[in-house]
C-alpha positions as CSV (number, residue, x, y, z in Angstrom):
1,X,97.4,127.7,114.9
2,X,100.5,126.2,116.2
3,X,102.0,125.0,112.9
4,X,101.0,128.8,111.0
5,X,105.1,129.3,111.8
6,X,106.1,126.3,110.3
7,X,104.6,126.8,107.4
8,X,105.5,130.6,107.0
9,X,109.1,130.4,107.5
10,X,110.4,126.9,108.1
11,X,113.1,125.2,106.0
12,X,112.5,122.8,103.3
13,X,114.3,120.4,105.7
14,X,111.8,120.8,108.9
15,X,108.9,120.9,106.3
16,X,110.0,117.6,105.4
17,X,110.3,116.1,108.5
18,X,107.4,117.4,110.7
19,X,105.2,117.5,108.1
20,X,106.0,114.9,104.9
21,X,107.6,112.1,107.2
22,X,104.4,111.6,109.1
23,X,102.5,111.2,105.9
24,X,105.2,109.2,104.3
25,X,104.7,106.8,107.4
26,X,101.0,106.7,106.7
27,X,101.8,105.7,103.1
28,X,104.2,103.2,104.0
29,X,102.2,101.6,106.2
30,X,99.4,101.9,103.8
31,X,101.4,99.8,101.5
32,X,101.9,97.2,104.2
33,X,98.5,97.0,104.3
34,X,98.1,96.0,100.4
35,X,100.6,93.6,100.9
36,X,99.4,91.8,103.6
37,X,96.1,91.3,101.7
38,X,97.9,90.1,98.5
39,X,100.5,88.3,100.6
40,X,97.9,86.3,102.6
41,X,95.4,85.9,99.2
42,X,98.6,84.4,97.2
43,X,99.5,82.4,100.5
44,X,96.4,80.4,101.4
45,X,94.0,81.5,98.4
46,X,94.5,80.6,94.8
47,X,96.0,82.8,91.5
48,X,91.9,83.4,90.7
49,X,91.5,85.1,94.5
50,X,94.5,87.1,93.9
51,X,93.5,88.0,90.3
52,X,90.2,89.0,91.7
53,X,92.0,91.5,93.7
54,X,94.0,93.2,90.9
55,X,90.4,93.1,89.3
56,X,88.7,95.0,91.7
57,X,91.2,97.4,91.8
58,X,89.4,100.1,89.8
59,X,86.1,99.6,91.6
60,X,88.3,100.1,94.7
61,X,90.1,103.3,93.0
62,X,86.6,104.8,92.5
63,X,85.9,104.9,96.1
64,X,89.4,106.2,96.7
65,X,88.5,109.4,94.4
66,X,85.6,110.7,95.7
67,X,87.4,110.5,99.4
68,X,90.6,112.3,97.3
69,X,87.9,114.9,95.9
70,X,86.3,116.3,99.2
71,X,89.8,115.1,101.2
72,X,92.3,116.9,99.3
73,X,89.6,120.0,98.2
74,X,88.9,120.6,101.8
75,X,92.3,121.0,102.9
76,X,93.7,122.6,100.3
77,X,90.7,125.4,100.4
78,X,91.4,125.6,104.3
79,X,95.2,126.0,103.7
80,X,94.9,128.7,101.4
81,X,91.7,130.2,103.8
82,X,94.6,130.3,106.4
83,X,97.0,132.0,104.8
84,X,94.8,135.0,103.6
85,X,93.5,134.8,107.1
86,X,89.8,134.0,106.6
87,X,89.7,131.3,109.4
88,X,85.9,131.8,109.8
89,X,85.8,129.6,106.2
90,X,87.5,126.8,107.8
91,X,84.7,125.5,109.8
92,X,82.3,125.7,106.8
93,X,84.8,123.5,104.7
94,X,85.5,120.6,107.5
95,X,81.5,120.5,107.6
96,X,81.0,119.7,104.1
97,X,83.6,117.5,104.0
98,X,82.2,115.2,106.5
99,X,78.7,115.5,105.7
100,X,79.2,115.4,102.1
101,X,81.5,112.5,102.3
102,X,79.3,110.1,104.2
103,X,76.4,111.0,101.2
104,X,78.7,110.2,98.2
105,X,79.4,107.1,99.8
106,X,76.1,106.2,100.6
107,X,75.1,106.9,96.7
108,X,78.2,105.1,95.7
109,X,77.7,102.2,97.8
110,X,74.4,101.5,96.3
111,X,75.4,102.4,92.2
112,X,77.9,99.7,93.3
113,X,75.5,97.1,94.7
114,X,72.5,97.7,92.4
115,X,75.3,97.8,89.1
116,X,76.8,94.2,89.6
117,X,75.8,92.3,86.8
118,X,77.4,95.4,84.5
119,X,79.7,95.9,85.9
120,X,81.8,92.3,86.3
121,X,81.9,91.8,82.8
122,X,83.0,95.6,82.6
123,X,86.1,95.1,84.8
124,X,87.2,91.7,82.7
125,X,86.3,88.8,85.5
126,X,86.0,85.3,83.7
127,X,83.9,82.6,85.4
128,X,86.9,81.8,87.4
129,X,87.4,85.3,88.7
130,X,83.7,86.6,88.6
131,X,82.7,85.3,92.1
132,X,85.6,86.1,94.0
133,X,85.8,89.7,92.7
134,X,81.9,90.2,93.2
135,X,82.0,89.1,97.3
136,X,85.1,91.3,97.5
137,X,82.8,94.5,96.0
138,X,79.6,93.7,98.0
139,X,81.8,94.2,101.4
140,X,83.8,97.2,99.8
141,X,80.3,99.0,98.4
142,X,78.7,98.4,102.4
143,X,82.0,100.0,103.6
144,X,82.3,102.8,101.1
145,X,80.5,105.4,103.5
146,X,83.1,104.5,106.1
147,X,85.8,104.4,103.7
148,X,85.1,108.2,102.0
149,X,84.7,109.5,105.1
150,X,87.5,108.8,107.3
151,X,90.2,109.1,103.8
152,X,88.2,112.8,103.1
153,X,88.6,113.9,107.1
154,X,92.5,112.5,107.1
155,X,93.3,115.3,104.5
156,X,91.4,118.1,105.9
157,X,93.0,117.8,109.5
158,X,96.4,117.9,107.9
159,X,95.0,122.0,106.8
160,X,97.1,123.7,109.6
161,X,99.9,122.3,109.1
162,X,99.7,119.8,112.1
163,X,99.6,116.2,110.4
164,X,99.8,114.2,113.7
165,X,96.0,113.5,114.2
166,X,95.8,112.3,110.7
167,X,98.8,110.1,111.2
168,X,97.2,108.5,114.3
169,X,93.9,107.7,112.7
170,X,95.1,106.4,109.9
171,X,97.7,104.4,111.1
172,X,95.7,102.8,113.7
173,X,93.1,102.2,111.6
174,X,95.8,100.4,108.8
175,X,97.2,98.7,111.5
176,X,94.3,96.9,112.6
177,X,93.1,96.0,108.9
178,X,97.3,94.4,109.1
179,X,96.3,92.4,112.1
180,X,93.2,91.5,111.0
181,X,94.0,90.4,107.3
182,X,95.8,87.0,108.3
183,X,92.7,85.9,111.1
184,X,90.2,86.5,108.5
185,X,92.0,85.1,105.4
186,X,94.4,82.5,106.7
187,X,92.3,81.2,110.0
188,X,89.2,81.9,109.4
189,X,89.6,81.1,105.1
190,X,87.4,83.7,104.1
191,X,89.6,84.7,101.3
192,X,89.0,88.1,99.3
193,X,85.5,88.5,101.4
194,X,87.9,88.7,104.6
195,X,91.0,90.7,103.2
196,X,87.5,93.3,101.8
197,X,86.0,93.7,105.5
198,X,89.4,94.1,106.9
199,X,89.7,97.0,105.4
200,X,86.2,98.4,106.3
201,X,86.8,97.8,109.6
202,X,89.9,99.8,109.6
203,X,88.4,102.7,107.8
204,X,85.8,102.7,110.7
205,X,88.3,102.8,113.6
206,X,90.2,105.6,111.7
207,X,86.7,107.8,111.3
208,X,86.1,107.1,114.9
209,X,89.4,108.5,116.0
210,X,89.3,111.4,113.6
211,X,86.1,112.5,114.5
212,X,87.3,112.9,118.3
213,X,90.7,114.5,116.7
214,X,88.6,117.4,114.7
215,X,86.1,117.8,117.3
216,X,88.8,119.3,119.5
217,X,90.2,121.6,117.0
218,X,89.0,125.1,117.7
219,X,89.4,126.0,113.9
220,X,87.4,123.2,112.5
221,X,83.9,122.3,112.8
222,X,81.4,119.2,112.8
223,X,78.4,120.7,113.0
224,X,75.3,120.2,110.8
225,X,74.9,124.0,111.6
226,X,77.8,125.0,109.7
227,X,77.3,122.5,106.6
228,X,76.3,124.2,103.3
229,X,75.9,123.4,99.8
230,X,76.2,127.2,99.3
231,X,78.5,127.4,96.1
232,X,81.1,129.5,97.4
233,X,81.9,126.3,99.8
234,X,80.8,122.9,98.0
235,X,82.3,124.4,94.6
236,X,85.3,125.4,96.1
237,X,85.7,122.8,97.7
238,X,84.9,120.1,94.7
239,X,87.1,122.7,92.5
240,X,90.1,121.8,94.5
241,X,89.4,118.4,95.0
242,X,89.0,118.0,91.4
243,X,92.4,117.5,89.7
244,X,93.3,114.7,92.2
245,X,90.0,113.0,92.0
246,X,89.8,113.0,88.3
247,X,93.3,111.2,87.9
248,X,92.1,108.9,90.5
249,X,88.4,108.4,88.5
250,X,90.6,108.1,85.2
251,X,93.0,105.7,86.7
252,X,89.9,102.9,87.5
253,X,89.1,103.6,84.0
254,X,92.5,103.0,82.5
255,X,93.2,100.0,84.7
256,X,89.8,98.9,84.0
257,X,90.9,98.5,80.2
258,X,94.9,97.9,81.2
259,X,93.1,94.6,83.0
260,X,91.2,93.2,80.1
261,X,94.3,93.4,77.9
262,X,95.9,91.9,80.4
263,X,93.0,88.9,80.6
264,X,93.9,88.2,77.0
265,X,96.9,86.5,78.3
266,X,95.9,84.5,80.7
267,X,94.9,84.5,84.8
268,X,98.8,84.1,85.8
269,X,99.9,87.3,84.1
270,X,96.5,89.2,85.8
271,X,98.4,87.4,89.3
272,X,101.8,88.2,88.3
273,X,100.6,92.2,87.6
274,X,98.6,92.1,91.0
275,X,102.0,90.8,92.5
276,X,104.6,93.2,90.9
277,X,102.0,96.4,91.2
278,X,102.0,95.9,95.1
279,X,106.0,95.1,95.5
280,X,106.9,98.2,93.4
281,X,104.2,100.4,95.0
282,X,106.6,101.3,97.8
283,X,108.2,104.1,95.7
284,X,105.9,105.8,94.3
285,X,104.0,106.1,97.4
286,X,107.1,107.7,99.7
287,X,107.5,110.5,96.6
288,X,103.8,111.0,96.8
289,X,104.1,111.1,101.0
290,X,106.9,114.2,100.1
291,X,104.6,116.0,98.1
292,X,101.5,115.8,100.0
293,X,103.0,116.7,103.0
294,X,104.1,120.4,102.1
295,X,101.1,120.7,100.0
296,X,99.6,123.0,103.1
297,X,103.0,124.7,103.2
298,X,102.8,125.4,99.8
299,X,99.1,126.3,99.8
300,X,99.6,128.8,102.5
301,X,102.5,130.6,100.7
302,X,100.5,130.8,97.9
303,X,97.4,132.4,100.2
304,X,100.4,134.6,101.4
305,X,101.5,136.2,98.0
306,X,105.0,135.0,98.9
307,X,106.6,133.4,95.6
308,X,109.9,133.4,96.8
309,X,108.8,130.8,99.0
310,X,106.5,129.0,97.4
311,X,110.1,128.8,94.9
312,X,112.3,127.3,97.6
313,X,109.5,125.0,98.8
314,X,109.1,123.3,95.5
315,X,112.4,123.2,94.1
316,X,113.9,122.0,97.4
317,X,111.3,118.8,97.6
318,X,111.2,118.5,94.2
319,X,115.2,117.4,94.0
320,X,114.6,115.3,97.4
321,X,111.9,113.5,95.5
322,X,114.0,112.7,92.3
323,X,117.0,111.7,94.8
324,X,114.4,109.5,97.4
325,X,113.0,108.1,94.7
326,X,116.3,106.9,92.2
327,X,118.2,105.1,95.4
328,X,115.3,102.9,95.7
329,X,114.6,101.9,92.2
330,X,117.8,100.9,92.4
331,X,117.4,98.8,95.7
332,X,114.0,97.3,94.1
333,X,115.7,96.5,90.9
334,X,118.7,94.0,92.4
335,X,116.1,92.7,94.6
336,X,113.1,92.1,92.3
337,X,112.9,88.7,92.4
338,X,112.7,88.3,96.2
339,X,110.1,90.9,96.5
340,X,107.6,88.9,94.3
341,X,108.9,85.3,95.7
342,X,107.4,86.6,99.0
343,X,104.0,87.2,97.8
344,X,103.7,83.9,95.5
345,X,105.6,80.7,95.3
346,X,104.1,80.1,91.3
347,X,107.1,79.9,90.0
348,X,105.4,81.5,86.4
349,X,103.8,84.1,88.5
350,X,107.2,85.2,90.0
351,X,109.1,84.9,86.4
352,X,106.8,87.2,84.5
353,X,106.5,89.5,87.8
354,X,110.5,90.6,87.4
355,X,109.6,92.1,84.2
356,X,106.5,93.7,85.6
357,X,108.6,94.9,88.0
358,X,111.4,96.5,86.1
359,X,108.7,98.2,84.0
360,X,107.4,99.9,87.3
361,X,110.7,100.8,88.3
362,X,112.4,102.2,85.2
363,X,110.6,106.0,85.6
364,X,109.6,105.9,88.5
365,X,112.6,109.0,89.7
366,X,111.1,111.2,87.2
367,X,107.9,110.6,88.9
368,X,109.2,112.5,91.8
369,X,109.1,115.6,89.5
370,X,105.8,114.8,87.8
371,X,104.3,114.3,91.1
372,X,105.8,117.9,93.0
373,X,104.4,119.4,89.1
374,X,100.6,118.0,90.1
375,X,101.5,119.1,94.1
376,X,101.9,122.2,93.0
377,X,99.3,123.0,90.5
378,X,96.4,121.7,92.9
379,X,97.8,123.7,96.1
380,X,97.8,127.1,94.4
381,X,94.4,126.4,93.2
382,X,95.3,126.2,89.1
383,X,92.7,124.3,89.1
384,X,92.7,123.4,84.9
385,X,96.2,122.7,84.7
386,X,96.2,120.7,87.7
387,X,93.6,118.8,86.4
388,X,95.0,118.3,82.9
389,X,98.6,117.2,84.7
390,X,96.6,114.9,87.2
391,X,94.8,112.8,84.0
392,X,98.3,113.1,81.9
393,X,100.0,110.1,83.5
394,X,96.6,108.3,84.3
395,X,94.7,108.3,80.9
396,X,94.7,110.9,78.4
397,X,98.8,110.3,78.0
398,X,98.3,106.9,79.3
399,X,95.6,105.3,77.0
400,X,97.0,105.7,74.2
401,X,100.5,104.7,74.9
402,X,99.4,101.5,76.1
403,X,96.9,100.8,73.5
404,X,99.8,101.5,70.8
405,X,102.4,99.5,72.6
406,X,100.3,96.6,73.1
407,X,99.6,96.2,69.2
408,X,103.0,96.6,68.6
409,X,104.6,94.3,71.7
410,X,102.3,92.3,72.8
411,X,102.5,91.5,76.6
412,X,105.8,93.4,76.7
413,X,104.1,96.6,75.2
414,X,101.4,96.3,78.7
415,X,104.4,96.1,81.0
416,X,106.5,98.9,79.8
417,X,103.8,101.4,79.0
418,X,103.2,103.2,82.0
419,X,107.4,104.1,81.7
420,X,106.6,106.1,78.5
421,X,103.4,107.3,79.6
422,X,105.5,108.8,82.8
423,X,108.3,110.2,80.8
424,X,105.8,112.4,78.7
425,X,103.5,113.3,80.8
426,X,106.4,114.6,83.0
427,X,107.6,117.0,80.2
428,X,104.4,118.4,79.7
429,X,103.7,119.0,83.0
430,X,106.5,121.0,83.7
431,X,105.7,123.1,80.5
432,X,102.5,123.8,82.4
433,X,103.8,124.6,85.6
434,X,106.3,126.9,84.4
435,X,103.4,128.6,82.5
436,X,101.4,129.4,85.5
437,X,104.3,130.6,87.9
438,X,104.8,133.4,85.5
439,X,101.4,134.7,85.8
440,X,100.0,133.2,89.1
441,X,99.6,136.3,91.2
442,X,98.4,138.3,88.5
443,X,95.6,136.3,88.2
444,X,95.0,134.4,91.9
445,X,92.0,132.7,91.0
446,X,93.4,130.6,88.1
């Protein structure tokens, strides 16, 4: 494979910018994508549209996971397959995770469909909010096939190291979902239902271009001949996939219960979150486009019994994280109030969305570190202390903290939670990581 080189003996520098930028661009474009649909909602809709979107959010997460569980398992399984040079597995692995993809989503799609009168009340809608989150899940619940499947076959192509296909189908398929967001929602006034099959029709056009991308791939595979629920592939592959998709599974759960607090006081802070979550996203995302784009790198040292370099890869992106990330908390802070103007002129709705804000942004370069902890964990295949670090920061830290803080602060305890949840979570994860690098190679399997 052309990129084995690159990710035997390239610097932390060239790692970062032929394989993380692509994926940062992804993400970042990504996040342009949820703004448009909260920037168009909060535009031409009403503060119970754009709370129905920060409602749905978990619903939305769920379907996110199971693409992050097959996605992210499948590559990191065919990274480390390639770096102890059993490229026969690969083909087996980018099988299952097409064919296993399109039936979780099927299944999910129709838990969905069949479970909305439980699950409304479950995610906190009022009669105000209820009808406009439940059009925006019927389109996401028809889509979720689409949506697994083209988010589960972006990750695996990324395996050898080459992240350009991956970049193309996604970015396309974002794009479009961009263009499409202010015909069906501003011109067309179909509010949330049109922001919802925006971005199914994006997820199609990006499975439609990846599916050409990994059918010319020698190493990889499509065929129904070489898909297998045999457990030395599905369980690998769900193994891997785990720690990622369980943080993700636990993150719908904690907003879930994050949102009903939130409900308590009123639809306008629900708006305001919805509002400051997407303006601060930015961050977060480019630190996680770092990490995830050396996650083959590091993967294939690992397959490679090399820790010397699997040392220099993390340290040198973890401090590039912690520096990315602190320059623009510091550039979202003086600006905070012109981010959320942009995406609502409710002049309560932009008030209480500076503080949101500054809660987002006060740990969010410490994040860079917790992040690199969780990158590495999940691609050397530690798969129990990956998954403990990846529920840490989204629920078993998490929960609690904001639980407590609410009692004690009210409102104010909600918005500054997820800072002290972070700092913790941080701490403990590096007590884990530093646990396994002193005993990873004497027990591989973890």
């Amino acid at each position: 494979m052309k990129n084995e080189k690159l990710m035997r003996e390239g610097s932390v520098a060239d790692l970062l910018l032929k394989m993380s930028f692509p994926v940062i661009l992804v993400m970042m474009v990504t996040v342009l994508y949820n703004l448009a649909d909260v920037f168009f909602i909060g535009r031409f809709g009403d503060r119970f549209q754009l709370a129905a979107i920060s409602l749905a959010g978990p619903v939305f997460s769920t379907v996110s996971a199971f693409n992050t569980l097959i996605g992210f398992g499948s590559c990191t399984a065919c990274s480390i397959a390639l770096g102890e040079g059993q490229e026969d597995l690969i083909k087996k692995f980018s099988a299952f995770a097409l064919y296993a993809s399109i039936g979780f989503g099927v299944l999910l799609g129709a838990l969905i469909l069949g479970g909305m009168p439980f699950l409304l009340p479950l995610l906190g809608t009022d009669g105000e909010t209820a009808p406009y989150t439940e059009e925006y899940l019927r389109i996401v619940a028809l889509g979720a096939p689409f949506m697994i499947a083209s988010g589960a076959l972006g990750n695996t192509v990324r395996a050898d190291g080459d992240v350009k296909d991956a970049m193309i189908a996604s970015m396309s398929g974002t794009l479009l979902n961009i263009a499409l967001d202010p015909l069906f929602i501003a011109v067309f006034r179909w509010g949330c239902a049109g922001a919802a099959l925006a971005t199914v029709i994006g997820n199609v056009v990006s499975l439609l271009l990846l599916l050409r991308a990994v059918s010319r791939k020698k190493a990889f595979s499509l065929s129904v001949k070489e898909f297998t629920f045999r457990k030395e592939i599905s369980l690998r592959v769900l193994g891997l996939g785990l720690p990622m998709a369980a943080s993700t599974l636990l993150m719908s759960f904690s907003s879930a219960i994050s949102n009903r607090l939130t409900v308590s006081y009123g639809n306008v802070a629900v708006a305001a979150r919805s509002v400051a979550g997407k303006s601060a996203m930015l961050i977060p995302m480019i630190v996680m486009g770092l990490c995830m784009g050396v996650q083959p790198a590091v993967s294939y040292a690992y397959g490679c019994r090399n820790k010397a370099r699997l040392r220099k890869i993390v340290f040198g992106v973890g401090a590039v994280c912690v520096a990315v990330a602190a320059l623009m908390s510091a550039v979202f802070f003086f600006f905070r109030e012109q981010f959320v103007a942009a995406f609502s002129s409710d002049e309560e709705i932009i008030a209480l969305g500076k503080t949101m804000m500054l809660g987002t942004l006060l740990a969010v370069p410490v994040e860079g570190i917790y992040h690199m902890c969780s990158t590495f964990l999940q691609a050397t295949g530690k798969v129990s202390f990956a998954t403990l670090t990846s529920l840490l920061q989204k629920g078993l830290v998490f929960l609690p903290v904001l639980l407590l803080m609410e009692r004690l602060f009210a409102l104010n305890g909600i918005i500054f939670s997820n800072a002290v949840t972070t700092l913790i979570s941080t701490v403990i994860a590096l007590l884990l990581c530093r646990s396994w690098s002193r005993q990873m190679f004497s027990d591989a399997k973890g």
